[in-house]
N, C-alpha and C positions, 0 to 999 in steps of 0.2 A: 214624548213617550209617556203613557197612563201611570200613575203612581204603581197600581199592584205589580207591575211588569218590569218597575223599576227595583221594587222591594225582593221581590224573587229575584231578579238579579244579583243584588245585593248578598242575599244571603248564601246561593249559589257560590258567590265566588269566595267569600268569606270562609265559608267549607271547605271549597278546595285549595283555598292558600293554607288554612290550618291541616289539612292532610298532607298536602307537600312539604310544607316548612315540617312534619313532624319526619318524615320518610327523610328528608334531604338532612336535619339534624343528626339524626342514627347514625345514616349512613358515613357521614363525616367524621364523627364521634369512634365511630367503629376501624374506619380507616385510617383517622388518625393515630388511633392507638395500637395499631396494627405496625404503622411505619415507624412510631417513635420505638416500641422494643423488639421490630429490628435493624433500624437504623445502628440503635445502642449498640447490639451486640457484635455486627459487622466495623463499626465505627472502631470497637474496640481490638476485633480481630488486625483493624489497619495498623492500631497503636501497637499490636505485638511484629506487627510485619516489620514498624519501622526499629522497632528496639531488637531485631534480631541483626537488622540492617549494624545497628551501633555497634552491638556487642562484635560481629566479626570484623566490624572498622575501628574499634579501639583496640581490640588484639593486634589487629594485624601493624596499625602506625604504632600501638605503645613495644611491641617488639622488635620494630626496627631502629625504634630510642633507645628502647634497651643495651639494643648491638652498638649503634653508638655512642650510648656512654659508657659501656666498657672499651670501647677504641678509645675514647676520649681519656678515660683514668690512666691507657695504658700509654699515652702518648706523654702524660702530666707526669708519669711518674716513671719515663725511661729513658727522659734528660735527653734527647734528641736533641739536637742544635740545629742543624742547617737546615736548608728548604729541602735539599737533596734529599736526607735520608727520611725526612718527614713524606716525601712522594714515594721515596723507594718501599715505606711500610706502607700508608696507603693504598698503593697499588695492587700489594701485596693480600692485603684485608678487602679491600672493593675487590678482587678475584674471586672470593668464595663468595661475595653476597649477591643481592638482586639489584643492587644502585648499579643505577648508571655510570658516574661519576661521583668522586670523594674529594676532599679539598680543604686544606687548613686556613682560615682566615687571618691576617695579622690585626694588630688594633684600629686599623682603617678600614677595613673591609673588605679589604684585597687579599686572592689565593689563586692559585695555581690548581685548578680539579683536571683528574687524574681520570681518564675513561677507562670502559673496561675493555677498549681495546688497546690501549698501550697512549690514545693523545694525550698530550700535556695542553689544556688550555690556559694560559699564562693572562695573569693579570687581569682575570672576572672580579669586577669590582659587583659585589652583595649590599653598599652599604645604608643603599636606599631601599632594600626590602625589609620591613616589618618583622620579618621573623629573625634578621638578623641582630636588632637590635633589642627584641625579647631574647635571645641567646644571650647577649653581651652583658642582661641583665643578671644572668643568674637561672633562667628557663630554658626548659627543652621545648622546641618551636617546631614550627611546620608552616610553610606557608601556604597561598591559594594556591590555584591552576594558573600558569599560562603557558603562553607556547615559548618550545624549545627552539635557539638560536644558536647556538653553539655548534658549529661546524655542519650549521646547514645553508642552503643556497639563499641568497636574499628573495628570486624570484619563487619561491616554492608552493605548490598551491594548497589550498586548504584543505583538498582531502589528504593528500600526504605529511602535514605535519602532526610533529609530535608535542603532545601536551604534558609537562613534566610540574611536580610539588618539589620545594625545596626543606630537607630537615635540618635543622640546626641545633647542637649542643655546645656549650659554653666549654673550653677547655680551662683549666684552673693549672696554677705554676706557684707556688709558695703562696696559696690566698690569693691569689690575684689572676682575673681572666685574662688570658694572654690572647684570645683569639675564641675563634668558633668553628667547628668541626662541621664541616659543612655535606651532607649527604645530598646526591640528586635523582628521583626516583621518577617512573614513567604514571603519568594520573594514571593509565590503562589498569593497575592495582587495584585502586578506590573505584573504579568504573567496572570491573568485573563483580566488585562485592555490592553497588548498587543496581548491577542489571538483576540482580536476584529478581525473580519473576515475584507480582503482588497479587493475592486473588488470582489464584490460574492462569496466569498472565495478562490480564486483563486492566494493571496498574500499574505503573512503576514507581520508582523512587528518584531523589536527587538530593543533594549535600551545599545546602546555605550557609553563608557565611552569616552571622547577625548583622552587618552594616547592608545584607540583601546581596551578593554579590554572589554569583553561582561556584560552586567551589569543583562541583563534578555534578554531570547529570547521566540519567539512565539513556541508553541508545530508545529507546522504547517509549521513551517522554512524548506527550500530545506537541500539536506547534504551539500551544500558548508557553511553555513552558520551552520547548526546544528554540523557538524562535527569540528568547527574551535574554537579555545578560544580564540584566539585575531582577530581584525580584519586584522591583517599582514597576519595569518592564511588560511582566505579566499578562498577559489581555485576557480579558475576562473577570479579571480580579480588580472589583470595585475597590473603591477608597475607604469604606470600611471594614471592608476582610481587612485590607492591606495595613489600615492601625490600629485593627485587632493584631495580628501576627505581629508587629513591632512592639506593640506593648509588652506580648508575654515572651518575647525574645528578651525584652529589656529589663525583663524579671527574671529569664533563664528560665522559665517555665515551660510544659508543653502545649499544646493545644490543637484545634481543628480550625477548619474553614471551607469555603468554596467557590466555585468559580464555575464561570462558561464560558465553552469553547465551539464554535459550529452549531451553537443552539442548544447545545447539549452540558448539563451538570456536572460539577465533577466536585467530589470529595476530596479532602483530603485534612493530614494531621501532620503534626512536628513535634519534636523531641530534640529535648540538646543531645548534640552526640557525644558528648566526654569531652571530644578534641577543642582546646580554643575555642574563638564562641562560635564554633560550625554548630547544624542545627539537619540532622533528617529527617526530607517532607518527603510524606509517602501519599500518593493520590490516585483514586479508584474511580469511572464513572457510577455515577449516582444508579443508575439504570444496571448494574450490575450488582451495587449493592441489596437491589430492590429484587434481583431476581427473582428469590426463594418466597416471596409473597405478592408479587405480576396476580397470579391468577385468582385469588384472594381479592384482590384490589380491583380485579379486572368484574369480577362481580359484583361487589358493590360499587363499581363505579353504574353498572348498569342499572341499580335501580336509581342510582341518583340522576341517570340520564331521564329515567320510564319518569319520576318524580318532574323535572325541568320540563319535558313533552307535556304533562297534566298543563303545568303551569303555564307554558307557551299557548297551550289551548284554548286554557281560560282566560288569560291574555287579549292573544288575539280577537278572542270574541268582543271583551269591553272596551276594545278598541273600536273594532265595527261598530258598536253602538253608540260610542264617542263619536265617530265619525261623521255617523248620519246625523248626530244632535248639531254640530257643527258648521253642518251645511252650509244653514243661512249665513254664519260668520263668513264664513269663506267665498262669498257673492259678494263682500264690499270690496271696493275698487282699491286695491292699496299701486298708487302706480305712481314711479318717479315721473315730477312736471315736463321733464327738459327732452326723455328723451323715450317715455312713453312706455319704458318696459316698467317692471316689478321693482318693488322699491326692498328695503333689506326685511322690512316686516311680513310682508306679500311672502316675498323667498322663502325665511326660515320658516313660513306654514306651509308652504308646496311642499318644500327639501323633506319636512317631518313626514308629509303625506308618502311621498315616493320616496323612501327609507323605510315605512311602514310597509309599503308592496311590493319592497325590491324582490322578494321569492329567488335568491341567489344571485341575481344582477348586481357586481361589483358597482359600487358607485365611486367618483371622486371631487370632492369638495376643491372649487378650485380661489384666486384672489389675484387680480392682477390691477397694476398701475402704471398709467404711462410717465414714463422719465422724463423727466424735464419740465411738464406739463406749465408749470410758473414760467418757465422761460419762453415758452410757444404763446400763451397768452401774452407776455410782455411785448414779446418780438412781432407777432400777428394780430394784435387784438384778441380779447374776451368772444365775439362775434364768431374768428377763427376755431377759436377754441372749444366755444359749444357746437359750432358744426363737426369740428374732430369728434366729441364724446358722440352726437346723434350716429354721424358715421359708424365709431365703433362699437355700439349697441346693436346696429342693425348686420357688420359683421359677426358679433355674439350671436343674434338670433338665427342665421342661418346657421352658424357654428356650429351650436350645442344640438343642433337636432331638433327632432320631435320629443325623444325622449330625455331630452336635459333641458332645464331650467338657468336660467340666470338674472340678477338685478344691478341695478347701480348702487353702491355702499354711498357715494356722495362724491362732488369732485371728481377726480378722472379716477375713481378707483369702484372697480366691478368685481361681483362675485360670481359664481355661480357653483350646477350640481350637475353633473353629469356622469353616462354610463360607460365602463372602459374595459376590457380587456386583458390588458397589460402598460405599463408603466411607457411602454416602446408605443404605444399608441397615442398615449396621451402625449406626449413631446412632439411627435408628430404631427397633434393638431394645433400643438402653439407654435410649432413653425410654420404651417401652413396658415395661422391664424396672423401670425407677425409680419409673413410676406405679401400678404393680401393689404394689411394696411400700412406698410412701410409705400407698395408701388403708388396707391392711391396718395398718400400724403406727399411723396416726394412730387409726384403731377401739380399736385394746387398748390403747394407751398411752398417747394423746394426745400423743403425740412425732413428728415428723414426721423420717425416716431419710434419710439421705442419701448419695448414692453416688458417690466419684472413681473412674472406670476410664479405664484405659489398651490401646489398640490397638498389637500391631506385626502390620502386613501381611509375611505371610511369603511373600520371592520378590520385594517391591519396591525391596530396599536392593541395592545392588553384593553385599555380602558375603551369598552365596547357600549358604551351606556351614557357618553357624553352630548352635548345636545345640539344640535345646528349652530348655535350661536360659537360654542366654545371650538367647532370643524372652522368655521368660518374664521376665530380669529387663531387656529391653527396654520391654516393655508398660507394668512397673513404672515405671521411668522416665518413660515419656508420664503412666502414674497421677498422678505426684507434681507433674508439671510444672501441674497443674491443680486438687489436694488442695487451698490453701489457698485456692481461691475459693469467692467465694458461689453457694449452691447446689449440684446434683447437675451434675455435669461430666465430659465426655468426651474424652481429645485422641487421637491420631495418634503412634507414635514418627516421630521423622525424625534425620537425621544433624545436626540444628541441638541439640535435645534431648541426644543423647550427646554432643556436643560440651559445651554447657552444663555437663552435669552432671561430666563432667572437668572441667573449669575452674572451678567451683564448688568441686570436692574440693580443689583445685590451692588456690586462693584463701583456703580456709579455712583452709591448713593454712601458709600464708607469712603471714598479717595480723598477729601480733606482730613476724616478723624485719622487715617494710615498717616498721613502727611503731617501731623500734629505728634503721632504717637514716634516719628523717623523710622517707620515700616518699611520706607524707601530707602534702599542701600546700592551702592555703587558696584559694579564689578567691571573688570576689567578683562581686557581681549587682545595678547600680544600682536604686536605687528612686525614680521622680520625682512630684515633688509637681504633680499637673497643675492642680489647684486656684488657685497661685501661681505662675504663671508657666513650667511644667516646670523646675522647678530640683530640683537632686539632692537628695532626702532622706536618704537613708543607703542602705544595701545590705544582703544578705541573703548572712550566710557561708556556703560550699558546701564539700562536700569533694574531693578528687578525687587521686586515686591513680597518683601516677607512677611505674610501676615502673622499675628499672632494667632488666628483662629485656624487658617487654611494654607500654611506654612509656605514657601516658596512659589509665587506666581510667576508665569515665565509671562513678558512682556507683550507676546503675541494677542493674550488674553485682556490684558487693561488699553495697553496703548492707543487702537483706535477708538473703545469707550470714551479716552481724554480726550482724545483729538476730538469727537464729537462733539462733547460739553462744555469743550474749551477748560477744561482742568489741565489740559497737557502745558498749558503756556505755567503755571504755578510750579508743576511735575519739572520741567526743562529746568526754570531760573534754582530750584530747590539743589538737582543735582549737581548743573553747573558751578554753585557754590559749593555745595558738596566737594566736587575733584578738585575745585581752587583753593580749597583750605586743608585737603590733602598734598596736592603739589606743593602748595609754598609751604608747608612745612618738611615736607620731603628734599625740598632744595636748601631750605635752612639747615639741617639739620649733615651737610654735605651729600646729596646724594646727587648721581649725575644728572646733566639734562636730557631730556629726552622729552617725545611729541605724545601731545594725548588729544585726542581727538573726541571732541562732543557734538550730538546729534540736535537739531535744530527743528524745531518744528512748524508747518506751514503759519501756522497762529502767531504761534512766536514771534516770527517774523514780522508778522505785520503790526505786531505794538507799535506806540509812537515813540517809546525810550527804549527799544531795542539794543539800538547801538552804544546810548549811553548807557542804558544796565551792566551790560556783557563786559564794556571795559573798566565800568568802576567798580564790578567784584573782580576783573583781573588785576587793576593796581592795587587793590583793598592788601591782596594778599602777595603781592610782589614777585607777582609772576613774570618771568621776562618776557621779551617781543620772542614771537615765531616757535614759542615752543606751545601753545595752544591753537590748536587746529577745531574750524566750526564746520561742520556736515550740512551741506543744504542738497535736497532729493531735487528731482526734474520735477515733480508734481509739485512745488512751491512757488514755479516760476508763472505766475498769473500775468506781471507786467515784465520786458524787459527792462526798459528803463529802469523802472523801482526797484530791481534788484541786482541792478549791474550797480548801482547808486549805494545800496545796501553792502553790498561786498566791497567796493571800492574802500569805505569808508571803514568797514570791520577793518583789511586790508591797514589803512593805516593809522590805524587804531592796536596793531603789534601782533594782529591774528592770523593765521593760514587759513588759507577758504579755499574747501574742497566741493566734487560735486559726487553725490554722494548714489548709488544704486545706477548707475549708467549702463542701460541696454538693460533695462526693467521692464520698460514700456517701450513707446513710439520714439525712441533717444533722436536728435536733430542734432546733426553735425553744424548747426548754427552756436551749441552749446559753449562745440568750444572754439569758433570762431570769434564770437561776441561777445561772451563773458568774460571778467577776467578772476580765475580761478587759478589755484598754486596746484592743486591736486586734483585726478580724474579716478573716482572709483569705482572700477568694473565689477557691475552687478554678478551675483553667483547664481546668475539665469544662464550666463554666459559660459558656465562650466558644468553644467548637468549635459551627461552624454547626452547627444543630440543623434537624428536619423544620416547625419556626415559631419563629422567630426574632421575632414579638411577642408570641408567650407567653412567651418566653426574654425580654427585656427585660421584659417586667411584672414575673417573680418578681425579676430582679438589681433595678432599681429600687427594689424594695418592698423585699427583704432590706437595702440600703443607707439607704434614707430609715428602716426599721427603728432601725439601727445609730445613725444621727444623733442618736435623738430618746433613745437609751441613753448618748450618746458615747462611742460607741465608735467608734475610728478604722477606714476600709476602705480596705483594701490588696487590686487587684487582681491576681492573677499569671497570666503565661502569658500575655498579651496580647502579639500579634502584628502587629498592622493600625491605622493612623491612625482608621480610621472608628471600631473600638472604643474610641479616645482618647476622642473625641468622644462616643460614646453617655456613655461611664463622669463624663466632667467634664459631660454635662448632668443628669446623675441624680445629682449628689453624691460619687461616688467620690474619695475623698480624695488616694489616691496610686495607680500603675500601678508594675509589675514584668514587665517580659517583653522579648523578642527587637525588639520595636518601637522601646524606646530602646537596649537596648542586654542583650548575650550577659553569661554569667559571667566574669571576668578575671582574671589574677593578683595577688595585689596590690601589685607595681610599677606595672602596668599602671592599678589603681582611684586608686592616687596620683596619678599623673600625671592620668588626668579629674577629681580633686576638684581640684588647681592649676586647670585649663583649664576648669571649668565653675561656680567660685566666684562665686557673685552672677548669674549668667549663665542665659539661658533654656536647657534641656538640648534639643540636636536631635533632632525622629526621625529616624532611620537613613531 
């Protein structure tokens, strides 16, 4: 290009980026200060919305206090003796009010409440509810929301129950609290005073408890908020709204925040409400509060578009004129040796070219790897293996079309660029891509090939300005997110995925300093013997990662990182000592025996001091035979021999060897012919409603009455629902584990249920 042609260029464009940058600065400048005062002034209208919300929710609970602390003085001070004349006034006084039921507690927590149609419910024991034991101190209480049981059907459905608060006031007898006046009111109170309409209806309100726990919600709540039981729950609400809001919760302060729901914003603010540490959040969409300046904004948005058009203009133009400078560049050969297409530097110059001229043509960035690839070279020859990649090069090139691109990144893994439609299209063509060379490979090799690819849709993320290279090692990313599963697989990047995989990098690379600093903490997971009575058999060790920086990690999120990097083997021996030095202190200290079960991992396993580790931390700390159980999964079993050898040996070395997730996978009833295993644990694959649910009971009963007649014990996990109790204790099932009796705990927390459930039938929840 002649220099003057290039200088007028130059100055050309230089004009027109200082004219746009000055039009696009204004206008921003202008909009911006457009929305922040009346953001402000709307933001503030929400803070009176919600403090009108308080104001008629502390009249209305501080006057039902009221009422009963004059019940309460007049009971203290008219010497009543028996139970009798204590209900006969009650009854009397809950006639004129709006309680449901009224009821005097003794010093245990136990009362007799009085309906207001004349029942007498005998013997409601209060004295595991919190507000009961704020009354006993000396407070007038209130507790959360839950549903009412008290003379209603066990079977009752969800739209017909009733949601009832409990009020408590301390009654007093010579200085001394003899009891608690117990009031019981319908939420439906609290629920009419927060469906007050927000902004012309267009918001609602709801009443948090500060530990986050919903204490009443408006009928009129979005699903993020309708759908969730705690406010952790929330979707849409990121991790730092969510320890903004707990901070100034834990200040008693008020505040604002936001979230999204279906794409769409939504405001909102909180206030303590007077009561206990309840808290009302009032929240409006965003796009509502913007109404009254849309049209305003909607103007200058248009010249910041008329501005963006200059720019794309002038753009596009020094692009074209890049283009053709580049020509000659783009005539050298850049071509992978082996198998004669584009190599990855060739690609990210085409991809940049046709992204340049897409003119609306969706594109999608795509990265695929065949599985196993080391193993097919082992097993066929190197020879095999390069004629597999030429193969599938030359399926790629018919593939992608005329108008898509592709190269080889190295090794069996390809990239490519092509043109798509819809997301239903592209999976399409990786099935049609995968069937084509699954039939070919299984003909010459008898090996069946298989393929992880990953998609990123270029143009669907926010970040619309990133560059072939960073698409490429996006796709990769989706690739991997789906590599280790069974079969030929395809996923989607998304911003959950790059997320993941930072946090992943992040996670791997702090698991020693966590393990140094005892970040790793034990929690435990009752196991009830439904056989005998539901009483607690032992529990099942868990691990669970409490960061100091990123507070509770749920396991799901570290464990296969360890297992990858082999940290998990460090992670296993850490815990296992862990619960050995809580049990033998727990049995020294008289407490009874009982089974605790720890989970084993593939690596683990395969140590050479395996078996001597595991039982000189068990004599270390004078644990008895048979009351520590080891979890081994079906995916550990690589050799039979070696690990029949393996348990035999744990076995009599004083340990219970179970097999752990059974009917996870492709389960072999060889498992439990040939092993020899003490326990069989039925995976909770085996209890998610299925499409027939009496072929699902035939196989679980068979599999167990199987087990019986081996004795081998079964332990069901993941069990959720009373009705599952029930199927599992008429078919045999020995013991249950799941959310039904009871969540993972700390173990303070599993001490205190062995005290409280010793000899005693275990509740469900």
């Amino acid at each position: 290009m002649p220099e003057k042609e290039t200088n007028q260029f130059r100055r050309t464009y230089i004009a027109a980026g200082i004219i746009c940058l000055c039009f696009m600065i204004f206008s921003l400048l202008f909009v911006f200060r457009m929305m922040k005062q009346n953001e402000s002034e709307n933001m503030e209208y929400l803070y009176d919305a919600a403090d009108q919300n308080r104001v008629t929710l502390m009249k209305q609970i501080t006057g039902d206090l009221q009422t009963l602390d004059a019940v309460s003085i007049c009971i203290s001070e008219s010497g009543m003796g028996s139970d009798d004349e204590i209900r006969t006034v009650l009854k009397k006084i809950n006639d004129n009010n709006t309680f449901i039921r009224m009821g005097l507690t003794d010093r245990e927590g136990k009362l007799d409440l009085v309906d207001v149609g004349g029942d007498v419910f005998r013997g409601v024991d209060v004295s595991f509810r919190e507000f009961y034991h704020r009354a006993m101190s000396g407070q007038d209480a209130i507790s959360g929301t839950f549903r009412d049981t008290l003379g209603r059907p066990e079977n009752e459905k969800e739209e017909d129950a009733v949601y009832i608060n409990y009020y408590g006031v301390p009654v007093e007898k010579d200085g001394d609290i003899i009891g608690v006046l117990c009031a019981v009111n319908s939420s439906r109170m609290m629920r009419e005073i927060i469906d007050t309409p927000v902004l012309n209806g267009r918001g609602f309100s709801a009443v948090i408890s500060s530990d986050g726990d919903f204490v009443v919600r408006s009928v009129h709540s979005d699903a993020a908020f309708m759908e969730a039981g705690r406010l952790s729950e929330v979707k849409g609400l990121d991790e730092a709204e969510r320890e903004g809001i707990i901070r100034q919760m834990e200040k008693g302060a008020s505040g604002r925040f936001e979230y999204r729901i279906n794409g769409r914003t939504q405001k909102g603010v909180f206030i303590p409400a007077g009561v206990d540490d309840w808290y009302i959040f009032s929240m409006v969409p965003e796009l509502a509060l913007r109404h009254r300046y849309s049209q305003t904004a909607l103007g200058t948005f248009m010249i910041i578009a008329a501005a963006c058009l200059i720019f794309l203009f002038l753009l596009r133009r020094q692009n074209h004129i890049m283009t053709r400078s580049r020509e000659v560049l783009l005539k050298l050969a850049y071509e992978d040796p082996l198998t004669g297409c584009r190599n990855l530097a060739r690609f990210v110059m085409d991809a940049e070219d046709v992204l340049r001229k897409a003119n609306g043509t969706h594109y999608a960035v795509w990265y695929c790897d065949l599985k196993k690839f080391k193993y097919f070279n082992d097993v066929f020859g190197y020879e095999a293996g390069d004629r597999l990649l030429i193969f599938l090069a030359d399926i790629l090139d018919h593939g992608v079309g005329k108008d898509g691109l592709f190269c080889r990144v190295g090794a069996d893994n390809f990239a490519g660029l092509m043109p798509y439609e819809d997301r239903e299209g592209l999976y399409r063509w990786f099935q049609e891509l995968q069937r084509r060379l699954s039939e070919e490979s299984i003909g010459a090799n008898r090996l069946r090939a298989e393929l992880s690819m990953g998609f990123y849709c270029v143009g669907e993320s926010e970040d619309r300005t990133i560059s072939v290279n960073d698409m490429v090692n996006r796709a990769n990313m989706a690739q991997k997110s789906v590599k280790q599963g069974q079969g030929s697989r395809c996923a989607f990047f998304s911003s959950e995925i790059l997320q993941r995989t930072l946090k992943e990098a992040e996670l791997e690379t702090n698991g020693d300093q966590a393990l140094a600093n005892g970040e790793f903490v034990v929690y435990m997971q009752p196991k009830v013997d439904i056989q005998h009575g539901d009483r607690l058999d032992g529990a099942e060790a868990l691990v669970r990662w409490n960061s100091r920086e990123k507070g509770l990690i749920p396991p799901g999120e570290f464990i296969p990182i360890f297992e990858r990097t082999g940290f998990i083997v460090k992670l296993d021996r850490y815990i296992f000592e862990q619960v050995c030095r809580w049990f033998g202190g727990w049995l020294a200290e008289g407490g009874p025996r009982i089974n605790v079960a720890v989970n084993v991992s593939r690596l683990g396993m395969l140590q050479h001091d395996f078996v001597e580790y595991y039982w000189s931390v068990k004599e270390r700390f004078g644990i008895p035979d048979l009351c520590l159980e080891l979890e081994f999964t079906e995916s550990m079993i690589v050799d039979d021999e070696m690990f029949k050898d393996t348990v035999t040996s744990m076995r009599e070395k004083g340990f219970v060897c179970s097999m752990d997730d059974f009917g996870s996978g492709y389960s072999s009833l060889n498992l439990l012919k040939n092993l020899p295993i003490d326990v069989l644990k039925l995976d909770v694959l085996f209890f998610r409603e299925g499409t027939d649910v009496y072929r699902e009971r035939v196989v679980i009963s068979q599999v167990i009455a199987m087990a019986r007649k081996l004795q081998i014990k079964t332990i069901a996990e993941g069990v959720e629902a009373e009705e599952q109790v029930r199927f599992l204790r008429s078919v045999g099932c020995d013991v249950v584990q799941g959310f039904v009796f009871a969540r993972p705990m700390p173990l303070e927390a599993f001490e205190k249920l062995l005290y409280r459930t010793e000899g005693k039938e275990f509740k469900v929840k």
